[in-house]
N, C-alpha and C positions, 0 to 999 in steps of 0.2 A: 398090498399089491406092489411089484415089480418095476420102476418106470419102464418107462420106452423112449430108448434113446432114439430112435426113427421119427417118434410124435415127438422131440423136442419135452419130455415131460420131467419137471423137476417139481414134486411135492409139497408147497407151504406147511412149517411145522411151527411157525412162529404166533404163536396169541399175541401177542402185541401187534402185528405187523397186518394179521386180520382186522384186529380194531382199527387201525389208523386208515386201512382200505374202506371200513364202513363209514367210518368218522372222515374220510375227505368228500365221499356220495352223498352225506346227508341221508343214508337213508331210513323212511318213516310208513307209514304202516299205510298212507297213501300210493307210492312207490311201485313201479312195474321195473322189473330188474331182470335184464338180460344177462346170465353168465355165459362166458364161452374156456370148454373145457374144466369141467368142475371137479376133476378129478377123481379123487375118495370123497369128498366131498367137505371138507374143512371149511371152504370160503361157504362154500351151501348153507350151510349150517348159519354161519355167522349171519348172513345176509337174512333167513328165514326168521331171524329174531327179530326182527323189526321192518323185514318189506310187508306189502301188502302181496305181492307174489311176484315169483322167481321161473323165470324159466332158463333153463341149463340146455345146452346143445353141447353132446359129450361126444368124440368120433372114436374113441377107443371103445369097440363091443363089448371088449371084456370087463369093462368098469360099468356098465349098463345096470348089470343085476344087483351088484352091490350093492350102487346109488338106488335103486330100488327097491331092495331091503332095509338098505337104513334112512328112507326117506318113505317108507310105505304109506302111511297115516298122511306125510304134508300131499305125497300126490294123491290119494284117495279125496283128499277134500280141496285137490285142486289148487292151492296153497304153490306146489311147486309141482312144473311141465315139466320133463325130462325127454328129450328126443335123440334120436342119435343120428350124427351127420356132421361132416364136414364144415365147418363154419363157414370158409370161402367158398360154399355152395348152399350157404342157409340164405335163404331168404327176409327176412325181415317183415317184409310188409303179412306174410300170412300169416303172422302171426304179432305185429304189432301195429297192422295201418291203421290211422287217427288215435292212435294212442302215445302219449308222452309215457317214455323209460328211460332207464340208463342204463350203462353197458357197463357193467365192473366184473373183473376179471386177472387172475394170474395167466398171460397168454405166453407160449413159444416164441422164443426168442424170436428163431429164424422167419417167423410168419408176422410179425411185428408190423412190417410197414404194409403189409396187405390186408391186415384186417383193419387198421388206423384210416388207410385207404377207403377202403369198402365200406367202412359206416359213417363214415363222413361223407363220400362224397353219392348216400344213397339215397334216393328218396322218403326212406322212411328212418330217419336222424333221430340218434338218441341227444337226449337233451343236456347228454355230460357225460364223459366217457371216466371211468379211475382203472386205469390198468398197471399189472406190475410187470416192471419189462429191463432190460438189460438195462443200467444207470449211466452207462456212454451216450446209449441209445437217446434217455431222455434227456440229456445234457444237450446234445445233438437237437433234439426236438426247440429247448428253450433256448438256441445257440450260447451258450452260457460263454463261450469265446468271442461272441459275436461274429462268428461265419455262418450262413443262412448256408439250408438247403435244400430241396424238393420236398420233403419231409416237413420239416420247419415253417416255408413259408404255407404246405400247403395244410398243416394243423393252423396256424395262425388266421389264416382266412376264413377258417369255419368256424372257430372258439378262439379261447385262451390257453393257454399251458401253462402248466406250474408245477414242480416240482414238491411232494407233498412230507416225502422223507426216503430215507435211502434205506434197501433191504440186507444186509450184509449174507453172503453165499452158505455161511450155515444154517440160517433161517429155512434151509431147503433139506431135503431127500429124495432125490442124493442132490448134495449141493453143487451150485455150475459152478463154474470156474470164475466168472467173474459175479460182480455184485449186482443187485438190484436195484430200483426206483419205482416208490408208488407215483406216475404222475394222471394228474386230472388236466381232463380238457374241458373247459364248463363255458355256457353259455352258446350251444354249438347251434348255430342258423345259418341260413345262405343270404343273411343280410348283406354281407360287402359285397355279392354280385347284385344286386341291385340294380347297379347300373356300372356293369362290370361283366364282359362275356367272358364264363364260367367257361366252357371248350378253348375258346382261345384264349386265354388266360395257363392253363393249366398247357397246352400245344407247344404256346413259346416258351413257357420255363423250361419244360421237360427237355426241348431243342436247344434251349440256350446251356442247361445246366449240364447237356451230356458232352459241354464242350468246357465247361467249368473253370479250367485254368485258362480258357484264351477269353479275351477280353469281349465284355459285349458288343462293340463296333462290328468287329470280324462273325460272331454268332449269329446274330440279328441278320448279317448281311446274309449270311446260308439259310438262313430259316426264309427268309424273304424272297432271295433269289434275286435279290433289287438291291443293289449299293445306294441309289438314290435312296429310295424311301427308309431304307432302314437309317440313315444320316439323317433321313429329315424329324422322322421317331424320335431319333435321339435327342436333337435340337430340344422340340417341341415340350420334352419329357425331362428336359435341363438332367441328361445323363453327360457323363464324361465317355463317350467313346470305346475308352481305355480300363474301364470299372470294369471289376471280375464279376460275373454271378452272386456270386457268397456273400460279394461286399453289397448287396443291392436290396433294402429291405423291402417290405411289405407293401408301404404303401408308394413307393418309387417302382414296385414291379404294376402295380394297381393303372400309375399312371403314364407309363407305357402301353399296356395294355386297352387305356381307353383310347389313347392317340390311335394305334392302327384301328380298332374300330374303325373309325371314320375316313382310315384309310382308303378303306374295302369296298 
């Protein structure tokens, strides 16, 4: 088959690079395994040797029948689901509520932070994501420079990230331009909201981060509409004022965000 440079499709042709994707999931014959986009079906394959079942959500019709043919026997005995549909319009829960899974997958670059997005922050939460994704990308996720981002802090509040090994661009067909990374996000729960409001939490980053280079004093104050309270925020949350977004981790955004709570 053909890629499709419109779906973002670039081929895994690396056996090694499959194992290491199986071998970061852990997975075992226990195991409910969500793919998204399984292509020809290479990871399929890989995954079906040891999950207990696979279900694949493929949006290219033309790869449907294939995957159908060379997967007839695992879907006949139910083994592996194959559906066809958009992922950023898959639902999760109809086909996985009260069920613990994980999400492994070679996903499109350019849909990277919406599908990372959408199963984190959805109700029905896989228990550990391993995706293979541009290697900036996950760098970027685990700020390996140490500058946070929307992206960063907002996988770190759900899981952990790690960087599992890097895919290099001939691994692929046809290969991107740039290289890959298998990273896993494991442990993924909405424990840190807890006592932590998840909407407003996620409101002021997004406000504060679209302003990114100017300093949080000045953010806060727009997002508030209040010079007072956004200074008194700050106080309270022992920020400096003058601190960028980027430089502001995890649990310094946690503890501004319970200050206004109590704002409110």
């Amino acid at each position: 088959m053909k890629a499709k440079k419109h779906l973002g499709q670039h081929f895994l042709t690396s056996k090694s690079a499959l194992v290491k994707i199986r071998e970061a999931g852990n997975v075992g014959s226990n195991d409910l395994v969500l793919e998204i986009g399984p292509g020809t079906g290479i990871l399929t394959e890989e995954l079906l040797t040891c999950a207990g079942k696979v279900i694949a959500v493929e949006k290219d019709r033309e790869l449907i029948p294939v995957l159908q043919e060379k997967f007839a026997d695992e879907i006949a005995s139910g083994k592996l689901t194959l559906t066809e549909e958009d992922v950023l319009e898959f639902n999760p829960s109809n086909f996985l509520q009260h069920k613990t899974y994980k999400l492994i997958a070679n996903i499109p670059y350019y849909i990277t932070g919406a599908i990372i997005e959408k199963f984190l922050s959805t109700s029905c939460q896989p228990e550990q994501m391993v995706l293979l994704i541009q290697k900036e990308v996950a760098e970027r996720i685990v700020a390996r420079d140490n500058k946070e981002s929307i992206l960063s802090i907002a996988v770190k509040a759900y899981g952990k990230p790690r960087i599992v090994a890097k895919v290099p661009a001939g691994a692929f067909n046809p290969p991107p331009k740039v290289d890959s990374a298998i990273l896993s996000i494991e442990g993924i729960s909405r424990d840190f909201f807890a006592d932590c409001n998840e909407a407003l939490f996620f409101a002021v980053m997004k406000s504060v981060f679209g302003k990114k280079r100017k300093q949080i004093g000045g953010s806060l104050t727009e997002f508030l509409n209040d010079k007072e309270k956004a200074v008194d925020a700050l106080t309270k949350s022992d920020i400096d004022p003058k601190t960028r977004p980027e430089d502001m981790t995890l649990l310094t955004w946690k503890k501004l965000v319970q200050v206004l709570q109590y704002q409110q």
